[in-house]
RODO-2510 file (C-alpha; in nm, 4 decimals, decimal comma):
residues 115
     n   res          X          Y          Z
     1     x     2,2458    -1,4817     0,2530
     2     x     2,1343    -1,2160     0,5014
     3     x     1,8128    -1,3080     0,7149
     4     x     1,4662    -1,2530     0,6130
     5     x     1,2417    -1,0657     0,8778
     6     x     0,8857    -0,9973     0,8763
     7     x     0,6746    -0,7544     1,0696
     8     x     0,3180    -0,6494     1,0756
     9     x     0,2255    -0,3272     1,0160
    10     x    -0,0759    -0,2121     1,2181
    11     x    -0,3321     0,0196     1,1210
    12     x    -0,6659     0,0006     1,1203
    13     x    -0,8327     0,3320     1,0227
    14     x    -0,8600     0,2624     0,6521
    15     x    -0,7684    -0,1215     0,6024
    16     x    -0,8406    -0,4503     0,8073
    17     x    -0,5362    -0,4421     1,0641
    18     x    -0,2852    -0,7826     1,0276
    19     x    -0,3006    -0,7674     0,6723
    20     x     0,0017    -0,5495     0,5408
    21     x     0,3514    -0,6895     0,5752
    22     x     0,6934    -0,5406     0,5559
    23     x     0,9757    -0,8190     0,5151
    24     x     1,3353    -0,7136     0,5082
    25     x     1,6232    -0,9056     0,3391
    26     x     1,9245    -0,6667     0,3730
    27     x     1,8470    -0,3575     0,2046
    28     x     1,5537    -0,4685     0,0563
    29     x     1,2467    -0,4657     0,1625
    30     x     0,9080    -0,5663     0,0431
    31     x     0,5358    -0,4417     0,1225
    32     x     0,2898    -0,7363     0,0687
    33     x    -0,1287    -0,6526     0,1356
    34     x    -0,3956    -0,8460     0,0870
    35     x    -0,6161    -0,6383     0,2913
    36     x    -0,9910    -0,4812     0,2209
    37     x    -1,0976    -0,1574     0,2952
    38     x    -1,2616    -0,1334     0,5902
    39     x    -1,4335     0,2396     0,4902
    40     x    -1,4948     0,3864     0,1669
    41     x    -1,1456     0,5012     0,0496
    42     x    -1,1893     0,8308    -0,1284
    43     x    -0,8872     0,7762    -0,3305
    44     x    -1,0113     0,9298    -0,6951
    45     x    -0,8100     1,2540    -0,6565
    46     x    -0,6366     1,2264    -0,3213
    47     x    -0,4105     0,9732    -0,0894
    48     x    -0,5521     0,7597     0,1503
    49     x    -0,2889     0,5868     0,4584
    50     x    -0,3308     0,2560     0,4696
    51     x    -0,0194     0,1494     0,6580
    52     x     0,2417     0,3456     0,8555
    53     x     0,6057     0,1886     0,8600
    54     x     0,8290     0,1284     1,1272
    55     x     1,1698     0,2801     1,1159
    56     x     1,3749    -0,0115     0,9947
    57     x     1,1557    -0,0235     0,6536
    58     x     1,1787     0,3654     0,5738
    59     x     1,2782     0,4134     0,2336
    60     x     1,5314     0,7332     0,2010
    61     x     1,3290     0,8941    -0,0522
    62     x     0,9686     0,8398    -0,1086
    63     x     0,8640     0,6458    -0,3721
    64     x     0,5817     0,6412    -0,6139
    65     x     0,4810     0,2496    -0,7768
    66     x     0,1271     0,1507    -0,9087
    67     x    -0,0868    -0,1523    -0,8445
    68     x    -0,4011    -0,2618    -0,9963
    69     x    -0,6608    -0,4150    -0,7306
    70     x    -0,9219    -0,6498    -0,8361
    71     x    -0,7794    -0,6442    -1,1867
    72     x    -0,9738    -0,3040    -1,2215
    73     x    -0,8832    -0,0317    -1,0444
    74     x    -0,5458     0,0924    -1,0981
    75     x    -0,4445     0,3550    -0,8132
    76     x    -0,0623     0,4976    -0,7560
    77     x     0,1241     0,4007    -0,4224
    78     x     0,3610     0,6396    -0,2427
    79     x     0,6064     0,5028     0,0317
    80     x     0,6864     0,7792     0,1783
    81     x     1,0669     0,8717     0,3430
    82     x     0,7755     0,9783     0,6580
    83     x     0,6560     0,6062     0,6785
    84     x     0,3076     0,6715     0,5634
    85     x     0,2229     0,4397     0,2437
    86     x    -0,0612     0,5654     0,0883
    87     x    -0,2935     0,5067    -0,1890
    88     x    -0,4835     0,7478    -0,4331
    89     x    -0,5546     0,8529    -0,7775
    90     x    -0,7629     0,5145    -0,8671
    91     x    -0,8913     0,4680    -1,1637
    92     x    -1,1578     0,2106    -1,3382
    93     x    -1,0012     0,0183    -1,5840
    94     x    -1,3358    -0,0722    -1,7191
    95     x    -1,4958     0,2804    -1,7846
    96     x    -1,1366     0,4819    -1,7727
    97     x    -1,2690     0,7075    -1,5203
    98     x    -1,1616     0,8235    -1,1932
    99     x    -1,2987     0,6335    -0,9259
   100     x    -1,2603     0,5189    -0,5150
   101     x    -1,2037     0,2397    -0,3217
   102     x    -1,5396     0,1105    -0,2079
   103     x    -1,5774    -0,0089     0,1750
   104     x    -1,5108    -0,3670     0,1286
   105     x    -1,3157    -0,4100    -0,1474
   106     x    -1,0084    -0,6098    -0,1571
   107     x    -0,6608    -0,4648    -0,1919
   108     x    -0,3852    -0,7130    -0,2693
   109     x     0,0114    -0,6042    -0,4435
   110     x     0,3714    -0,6748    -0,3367
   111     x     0,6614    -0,3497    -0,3594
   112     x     1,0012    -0,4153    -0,3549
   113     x     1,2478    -0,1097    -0,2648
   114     x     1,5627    -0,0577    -0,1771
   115     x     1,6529     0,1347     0,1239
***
């Protein structure tokens, strides 16, 4: 079994820094965040970064996943073959509109990729 590594991806211009992971097992790695917005993410028709990779977690192609947050807003994730992971095109479960991320709101799912 190949070792498990873990490393904390900092950024802090859209999400509370120490809160996104990247943990590596081989050529897998998975993207856990429990994080919360630490500005209003206008994410209803655009991408917001909230994490920037380092090298060793860059998938060769970017990827495109979604999550749902708060068990409401459902928003598509791209892990981009730049680093950047980003978040956008939310919308409310509960009215079926497009919507953003509101300063202060929680942001919690787990990716698995292969690179």
């Amino acid at each position: 079994m190949n070792h498990l590594t873990g490393e904390d991806i900092s950024f802090t211009e859209n999400v509370q820094s120490g809160t996104i992971y990247a943990h590596k097992n081989g050529n897998c790695v998975t993207i856990t965040a429990w994080s919360q917005a630490t500005q209003k993410l206008g994410t209803s028709s655009l991408y917001a970064t909230i994490a920037i990779l380092p090298q060793q977690y860059i998938p060769n192609y970017s990827l495109l996943t979604y999550c749902c947050i708060n068990n409401d807003i459902l928003c598509q994730i791209i892990i981009g073959n730049d680093g950047y992971v980003k978040i956008g095109y939310s919308l409310s479960l509960t009215n079926n509109a497009s919507c953003d991320i509101p300063n202060g709101m929680s942001i919690y799912f787990a990716i698995t990729y292969v690179i």
